[in-house]
C-alpha positions in Angstrom: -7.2 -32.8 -40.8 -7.7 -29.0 -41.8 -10.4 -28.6 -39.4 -8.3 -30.6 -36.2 -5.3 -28.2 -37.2 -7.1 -25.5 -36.7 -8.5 -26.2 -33.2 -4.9 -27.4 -31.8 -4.2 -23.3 -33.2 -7.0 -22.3 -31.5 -6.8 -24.2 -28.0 -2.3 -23.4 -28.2 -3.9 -19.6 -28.0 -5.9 -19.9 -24.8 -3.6 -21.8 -23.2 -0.4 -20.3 -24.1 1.2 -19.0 -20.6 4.0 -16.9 -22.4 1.7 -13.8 -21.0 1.2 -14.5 -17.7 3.3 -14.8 -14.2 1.5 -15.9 -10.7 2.5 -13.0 -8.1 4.7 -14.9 -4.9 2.4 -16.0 -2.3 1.9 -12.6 0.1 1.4 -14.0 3.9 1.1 -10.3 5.1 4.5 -11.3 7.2 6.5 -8.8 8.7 9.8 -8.4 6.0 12.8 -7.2 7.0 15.6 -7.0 4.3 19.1 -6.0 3.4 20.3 -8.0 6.8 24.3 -7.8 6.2 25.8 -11.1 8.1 29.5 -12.4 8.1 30.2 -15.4 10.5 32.9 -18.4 10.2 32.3 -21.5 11.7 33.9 -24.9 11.6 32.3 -25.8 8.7 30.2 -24.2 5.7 26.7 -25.6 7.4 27.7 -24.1 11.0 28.8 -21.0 9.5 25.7 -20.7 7.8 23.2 -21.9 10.5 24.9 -19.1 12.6 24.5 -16.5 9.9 20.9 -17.2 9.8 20.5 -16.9 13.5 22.4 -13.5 13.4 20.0 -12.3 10.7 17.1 -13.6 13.5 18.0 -11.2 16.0 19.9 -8.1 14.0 16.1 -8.3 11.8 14.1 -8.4 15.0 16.0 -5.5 16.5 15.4 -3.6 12.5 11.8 -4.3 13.0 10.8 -3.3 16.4 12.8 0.0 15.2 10.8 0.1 12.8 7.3 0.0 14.8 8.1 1.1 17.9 10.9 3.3 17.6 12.9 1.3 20.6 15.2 -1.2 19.9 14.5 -5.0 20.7 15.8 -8.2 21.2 14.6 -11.6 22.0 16.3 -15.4 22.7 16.9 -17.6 19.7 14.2 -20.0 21.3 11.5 -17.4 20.7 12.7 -15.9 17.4 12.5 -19.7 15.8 8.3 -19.2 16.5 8.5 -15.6 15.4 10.4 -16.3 11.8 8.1 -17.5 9.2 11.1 -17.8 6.4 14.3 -16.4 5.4 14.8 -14.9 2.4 18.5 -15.3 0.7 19.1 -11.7 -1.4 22.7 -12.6 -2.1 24.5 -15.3 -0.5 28.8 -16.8 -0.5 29.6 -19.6 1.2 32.8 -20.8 2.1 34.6 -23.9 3.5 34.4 -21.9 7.1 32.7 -18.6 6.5 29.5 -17.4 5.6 28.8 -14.1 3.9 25.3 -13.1 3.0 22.5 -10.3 2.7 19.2 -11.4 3.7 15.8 -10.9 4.5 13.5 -11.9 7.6 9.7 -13.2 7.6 7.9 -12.6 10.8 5.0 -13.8 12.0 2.1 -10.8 11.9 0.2 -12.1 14.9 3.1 -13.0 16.9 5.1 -10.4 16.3 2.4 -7.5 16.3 1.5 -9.0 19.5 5.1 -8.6 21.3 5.5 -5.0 19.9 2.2 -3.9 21.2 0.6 -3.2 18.0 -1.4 -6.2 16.7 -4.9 -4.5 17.4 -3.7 -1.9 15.3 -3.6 -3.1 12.0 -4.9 -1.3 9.0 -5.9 -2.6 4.9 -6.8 -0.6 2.3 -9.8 -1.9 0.0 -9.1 -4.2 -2.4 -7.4 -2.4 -5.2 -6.9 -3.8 -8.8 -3.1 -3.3 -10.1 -3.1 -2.2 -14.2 1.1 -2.8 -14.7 1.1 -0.9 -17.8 4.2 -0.8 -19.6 5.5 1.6 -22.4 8.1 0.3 -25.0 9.1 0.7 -28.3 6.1 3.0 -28.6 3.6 -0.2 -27.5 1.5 -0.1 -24.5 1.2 -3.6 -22.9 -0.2 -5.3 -20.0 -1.3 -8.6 -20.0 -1.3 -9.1 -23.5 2.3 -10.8 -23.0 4.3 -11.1 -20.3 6.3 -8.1 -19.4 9.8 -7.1 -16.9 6.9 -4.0 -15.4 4.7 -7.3 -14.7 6.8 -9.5 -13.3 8.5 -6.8 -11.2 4.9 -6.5 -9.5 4.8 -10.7 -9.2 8.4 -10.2 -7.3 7.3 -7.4 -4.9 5.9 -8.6 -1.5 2.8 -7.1 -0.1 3.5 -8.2 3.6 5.2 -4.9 4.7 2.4 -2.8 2.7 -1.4 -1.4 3.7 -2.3 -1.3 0.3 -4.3 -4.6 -0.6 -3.2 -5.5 -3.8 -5.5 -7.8 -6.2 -2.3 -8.9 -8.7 -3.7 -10.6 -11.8 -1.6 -13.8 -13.6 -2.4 -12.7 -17.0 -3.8 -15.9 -18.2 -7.2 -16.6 -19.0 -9.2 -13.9 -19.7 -7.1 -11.5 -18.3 -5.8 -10.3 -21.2 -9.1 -9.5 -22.6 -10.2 -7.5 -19.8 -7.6 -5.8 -18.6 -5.3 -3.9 -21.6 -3.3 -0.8 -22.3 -6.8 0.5 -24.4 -9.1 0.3 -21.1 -6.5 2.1 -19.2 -7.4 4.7 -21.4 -11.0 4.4 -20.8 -12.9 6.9 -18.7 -16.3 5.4 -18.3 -17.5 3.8 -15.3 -19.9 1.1 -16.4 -17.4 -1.3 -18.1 -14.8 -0.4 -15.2 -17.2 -2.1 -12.9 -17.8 -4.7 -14.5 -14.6 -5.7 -14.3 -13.6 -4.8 -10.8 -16.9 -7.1 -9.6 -14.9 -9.6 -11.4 -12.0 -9.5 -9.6 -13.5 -8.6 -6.8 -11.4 -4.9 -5.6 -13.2 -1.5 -5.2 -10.9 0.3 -7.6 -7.8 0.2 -9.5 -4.7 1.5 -9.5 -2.5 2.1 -12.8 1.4 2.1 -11.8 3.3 3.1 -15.5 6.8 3.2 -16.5 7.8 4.3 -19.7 10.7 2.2 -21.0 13.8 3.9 -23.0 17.1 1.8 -24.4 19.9 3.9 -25.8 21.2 0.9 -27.9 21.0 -2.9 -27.0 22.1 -3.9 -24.1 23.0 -0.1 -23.0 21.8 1.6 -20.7 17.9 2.3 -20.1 15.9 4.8 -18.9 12.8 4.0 -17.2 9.6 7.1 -16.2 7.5 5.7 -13.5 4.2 7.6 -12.9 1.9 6.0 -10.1 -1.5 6.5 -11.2 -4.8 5.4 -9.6 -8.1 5.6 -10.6 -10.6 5.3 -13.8 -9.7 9.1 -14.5 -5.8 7.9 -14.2 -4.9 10.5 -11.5 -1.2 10.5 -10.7 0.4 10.8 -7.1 4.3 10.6 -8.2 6.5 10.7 -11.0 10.2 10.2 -11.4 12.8 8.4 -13.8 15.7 5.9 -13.2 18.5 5.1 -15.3 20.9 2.0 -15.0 23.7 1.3 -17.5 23.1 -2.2 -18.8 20.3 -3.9 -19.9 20.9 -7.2 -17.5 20.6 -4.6 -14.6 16.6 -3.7 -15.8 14.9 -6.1 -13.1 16.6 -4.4 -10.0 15.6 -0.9 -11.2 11.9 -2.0 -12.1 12.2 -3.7 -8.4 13.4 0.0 -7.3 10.5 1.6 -9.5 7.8 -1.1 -7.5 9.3 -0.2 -4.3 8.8 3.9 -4.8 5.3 3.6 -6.2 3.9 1.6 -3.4 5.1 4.3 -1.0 3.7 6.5 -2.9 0.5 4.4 -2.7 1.1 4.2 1.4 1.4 8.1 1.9 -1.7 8.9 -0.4 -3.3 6.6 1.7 -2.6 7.9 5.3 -2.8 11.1 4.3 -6.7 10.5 2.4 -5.8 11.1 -0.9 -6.3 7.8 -1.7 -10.1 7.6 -1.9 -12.5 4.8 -4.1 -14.4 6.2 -6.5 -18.2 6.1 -5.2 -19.2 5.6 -9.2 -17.3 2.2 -9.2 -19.9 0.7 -6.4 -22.6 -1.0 -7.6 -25.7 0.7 -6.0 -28.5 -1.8 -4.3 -31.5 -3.1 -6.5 -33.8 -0.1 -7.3 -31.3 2.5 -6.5 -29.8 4.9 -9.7 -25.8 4.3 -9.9 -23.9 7.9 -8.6 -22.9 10.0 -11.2 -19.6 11.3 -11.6 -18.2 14.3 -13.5 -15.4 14.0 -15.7 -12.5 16.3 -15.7 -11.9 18.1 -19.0 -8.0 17.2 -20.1 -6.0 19.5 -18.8 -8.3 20.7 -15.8 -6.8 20.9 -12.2 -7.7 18.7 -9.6 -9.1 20.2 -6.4 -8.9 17.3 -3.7 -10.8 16.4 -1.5 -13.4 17.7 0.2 -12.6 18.9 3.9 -16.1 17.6 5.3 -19.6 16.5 3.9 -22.6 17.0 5.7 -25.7 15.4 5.3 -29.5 17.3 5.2 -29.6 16.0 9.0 -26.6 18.2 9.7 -24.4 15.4 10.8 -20.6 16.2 8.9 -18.2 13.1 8.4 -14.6 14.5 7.7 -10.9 13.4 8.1 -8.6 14.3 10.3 -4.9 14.3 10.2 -2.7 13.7 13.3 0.4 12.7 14.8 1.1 9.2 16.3 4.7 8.6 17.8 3.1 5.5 19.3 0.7 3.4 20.6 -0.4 5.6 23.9 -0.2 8.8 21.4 -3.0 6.6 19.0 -5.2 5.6 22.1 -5.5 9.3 23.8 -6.0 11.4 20.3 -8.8 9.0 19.4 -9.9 9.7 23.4 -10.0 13.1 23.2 -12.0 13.6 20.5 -14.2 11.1 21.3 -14.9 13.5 24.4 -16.3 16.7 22.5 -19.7 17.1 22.6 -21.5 16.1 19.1 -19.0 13.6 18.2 -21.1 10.3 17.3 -18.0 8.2 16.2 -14.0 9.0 15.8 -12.4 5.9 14.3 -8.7 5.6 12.8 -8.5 4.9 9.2 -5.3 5.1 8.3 -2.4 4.3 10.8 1.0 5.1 10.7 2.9 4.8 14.1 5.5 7.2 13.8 4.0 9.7 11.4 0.6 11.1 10.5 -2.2 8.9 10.9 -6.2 9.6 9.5 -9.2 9.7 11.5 -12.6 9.5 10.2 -15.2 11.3 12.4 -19.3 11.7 12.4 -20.1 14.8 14.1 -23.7 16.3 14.9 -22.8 20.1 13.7 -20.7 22.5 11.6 -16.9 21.7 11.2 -16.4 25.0 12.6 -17.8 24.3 16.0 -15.8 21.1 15.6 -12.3 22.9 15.0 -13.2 25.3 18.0 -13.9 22.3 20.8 -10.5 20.7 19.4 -8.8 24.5 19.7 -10.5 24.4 23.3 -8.8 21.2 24.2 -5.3 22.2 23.6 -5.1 21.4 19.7 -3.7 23.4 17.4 -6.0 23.3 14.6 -5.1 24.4 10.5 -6.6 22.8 7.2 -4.5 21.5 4.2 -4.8 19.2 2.3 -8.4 18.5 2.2 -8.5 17.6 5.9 -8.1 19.1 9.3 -4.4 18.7 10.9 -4.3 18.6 14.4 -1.1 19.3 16.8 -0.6 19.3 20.3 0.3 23.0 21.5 4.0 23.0 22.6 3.8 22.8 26.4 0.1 21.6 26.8 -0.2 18.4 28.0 -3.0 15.6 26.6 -6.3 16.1 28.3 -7.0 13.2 30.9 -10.2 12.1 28.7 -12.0 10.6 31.4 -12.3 14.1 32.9 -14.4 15.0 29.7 -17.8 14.9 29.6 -18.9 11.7 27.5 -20.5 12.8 24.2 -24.3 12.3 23.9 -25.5 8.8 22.5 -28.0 9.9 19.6 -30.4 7.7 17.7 
């Protein structure tokens, strides 16, 4: 009886699911949300069968803005193919009116494909998220369930490049992932448990919770941190005055972090640790050097070149659109040297990343761009290009093609 007792303790443990909450199913659909829509009708189902067809075409309209910087619109007929689901934020309906805020799923493919930018589609690596929550002077992740980690199970990954691997908390996860390996610097047992999982490195979003008396307001300090070594890109605090009003500011706190995660990432801060890759058989794992507490952070490196002479480095640049993408990738493509110029990190209507190969210095490199009509400077770990003011783009079939080495 003792013994049977003690097993139903045992198995109630491993199979409690107090600690853990599935993330929503991410299709990687286009979202638009915070759709206002105030229709009457002749009855509440009319009135809110034409609400949702408003929200159709005002969120189309949002989301070619969005992408293209033009406004859109489309037929009824062909947004039924394009919406994927709608999402009811807040929602009052009436015998004869219909008042709601909502969001609209689109179709990636379809959609992409309308606005001209399907081809153009750009992931991070897989990334491990580490919720890690502060409160009452206890660091928790997965050990139970937490607002911080359900807040990350609510947010929806469509709209985002970042490629999120979100963990349930059940199973092992618990064990694996907790506030003390946040805290841990070495890169053998962080492996480990990325192969598990399956991402390339992990990112460490933080908010530290503090209540000025129950059901008072709360203060929350979000830090978004990413890597083994914890480096953080943002911090900044929120405050709401009740307690019932903590899941819309943690929704808030999600929301900022991931941008934060988006602009690290286009502008190539956001790099994978090499040490976290698991080297092929007979090869010795890449060492890594450990910042001393306190020490400063020096970036990136501008360009690395290897004993052939060949120099892979980043380059920022401005993309307004789809033609703007296609010609800056063209012309430098054209410069002699230039073995590969392929866009990393796009964002169509900022600053989009280009990874290049080139056979020289980054010197000669910065003078062919200057030659071209570039305006050429260095910040931020990577070279920013510009079109001069008054120079038009360089017809890139004019350019000689760059040499095809071996």
């Amino acid at each position: 009886m003792a013994l049977l007792a003690t097993g139903g303790t045992v198995i109630a443990q491993i199979e409690d699911s107090g600690r853990g909450v599935a993330p929503i199913a991410s299709s990687g659909s286009f979202e638009v949300s915070g759709v206002s829509v105030d229709v009457a009708g002749p009855n509440a189902e009319a009135a809110r069968t034409a609400g949702w067809r408003l929200a159709q075409r005002k969120g189309w309209d949002m989301l070619s803005r969005r992408l293209t910087g033009r406004p859109g619109s489309l037929p009824d007929s062909a947004l039924d193919s394009l919406v994927s689901g709608i999402v009811i934020e807040n929602e009052q309906i009436g015998p004869n009116r219909y008042v709601a805020k909502l969001g609209v799923l689109f179709n990636r493919g379809r959609a992409g494909s309308i606005l001209g930018v399907a081809g153009e589609t750009l992931r991070s690596p897989a990334l491990l998220v580490v919720p890690l929550q502060e409160s009452g002077g206890a660091a928790t992740v997965f050990e139970r369930a937490t607002p911080w980690q359900e807040a990350w199970a609510r947010f929806r990954t469509g709209n985002s490049v970042i490629d999120y691997v979100r963990l349930t908390g059940t199973g092992p996860d618990a064990l694996l992932v907790n506030g003390g390996q946040v805290s841990r610097r070495g890169r053998g047992w962080w492996r480990t448990i990325l192969d598990q999982y399956g991402a390339a490195d992990v990112l460490i979003p933080q908010v530290k919770l503090r209540r000025q008396w129950p059901g008072g307001p709360v203060i929350a300090d979000f830090s978004a941190g990413y890597g083994p070594d914890h480096h953080v890109l943002t911090r900044f605090t929120l405050r709401v005055e009740r307690t019932d009003a903590l899941p819309a500011l943690l929704d808030e706190g999600v929301r900022r972090i991931d941008a934060a995660y988006q602009q690290a990432l286009r502008q190539g801060a956001l790099r994978t640790d090499a040490a976290l890759s698991a080297p092929p058989p007979g090869q010795p794992l890449p060492t890594v050097n450990v910042p001393a507490p306190g020490a400063a952070d020096l970036g990136p490196e501008v360009a690395t070149t290897t004993p052939e002479g060949r120099t892979t480095l980043s380059i920022q640049f401005d993309t307004p659109g789809v033609a703007a993408l296609a010609s800056s990738e063209a012309s430098v493509r054209a410069i002699a040297g230039v073995r590969s110029a392929v866009t990393t990190s796009l964002a169509l209507g900022g600053v989009s990343v280009m990874r290049v190969v080139f056979d020289g210095d980054p010197a000669v490199l910065s003078a062919a761009l200057q030659a071209r009509g570039w305006q050429v400077t260095q910040g931020g770990g990577v070279l920013r290009i510009r079109r001069a003011a008054g120079t038009p783009s360089p017809n890139p079939s004019a350019a000689p093609a760059a040499p095809t080495g071996g």
